[in-house]
N, C-alpha and C positions, 0 to 999 in steps of 0.2 A: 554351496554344497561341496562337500570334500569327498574326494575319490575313495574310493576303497582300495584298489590295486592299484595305486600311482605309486607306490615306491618301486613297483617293480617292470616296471614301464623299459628302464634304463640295460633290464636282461634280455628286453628281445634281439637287439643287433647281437649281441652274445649267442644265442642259441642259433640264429643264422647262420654265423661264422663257424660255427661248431660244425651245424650239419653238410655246412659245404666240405668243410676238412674232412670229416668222418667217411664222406661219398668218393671223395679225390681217389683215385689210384696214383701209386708212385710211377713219377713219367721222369725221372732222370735219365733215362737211358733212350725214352723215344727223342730227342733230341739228336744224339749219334744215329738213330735209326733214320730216321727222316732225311736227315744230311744225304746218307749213304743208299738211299732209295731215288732220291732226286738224282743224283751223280749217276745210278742203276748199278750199283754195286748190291747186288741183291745176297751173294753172297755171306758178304760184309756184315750187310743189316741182319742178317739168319744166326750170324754167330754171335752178334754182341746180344740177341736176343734170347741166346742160348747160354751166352753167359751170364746174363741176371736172370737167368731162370729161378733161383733162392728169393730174388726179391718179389716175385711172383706170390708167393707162401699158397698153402693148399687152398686160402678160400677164393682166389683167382689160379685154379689150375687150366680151368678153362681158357681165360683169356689169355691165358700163356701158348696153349695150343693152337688159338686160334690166331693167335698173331702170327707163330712159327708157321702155320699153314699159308697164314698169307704170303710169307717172305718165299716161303719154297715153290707156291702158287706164281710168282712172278718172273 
């Protein structure tokens, strides 16, 4: 008996991989953040957070607030 949908079997790990990227937020910069929160440079971490604020874009405006909340919170 022959599949009906077997050639397409090969695009699920495809569509996973999609949706995991699609979900990601850019985290280049929590990396310097982290550093400079362990060290307690709270400072530190508030401004580089302020300065990728552009990378943030409007549909994470929030989580840009709410991080800078955090950093000025500590």
């Amino acid at each position: 008996m022959k599949q009906k949908y077997a050639p397409f079997y090969f695009l699920i790990p495809f569509f996973f991989i999609l949706l995991l990227f699609a979900c990601a937020a850019p985290v280049s910069h929590y990396v310097m953040v982290e550093r400079n929160l362990l060290e307690g440079n709270y400072n530190k971490a508030d401004s580089i957070i302020e300065q990728y604020k552009n990378k943030y874009g409007d549909r994470n405006a929030v989580l840009y607030y709410m991080d800078r909340g955090m950093m000025l919170h500590g």
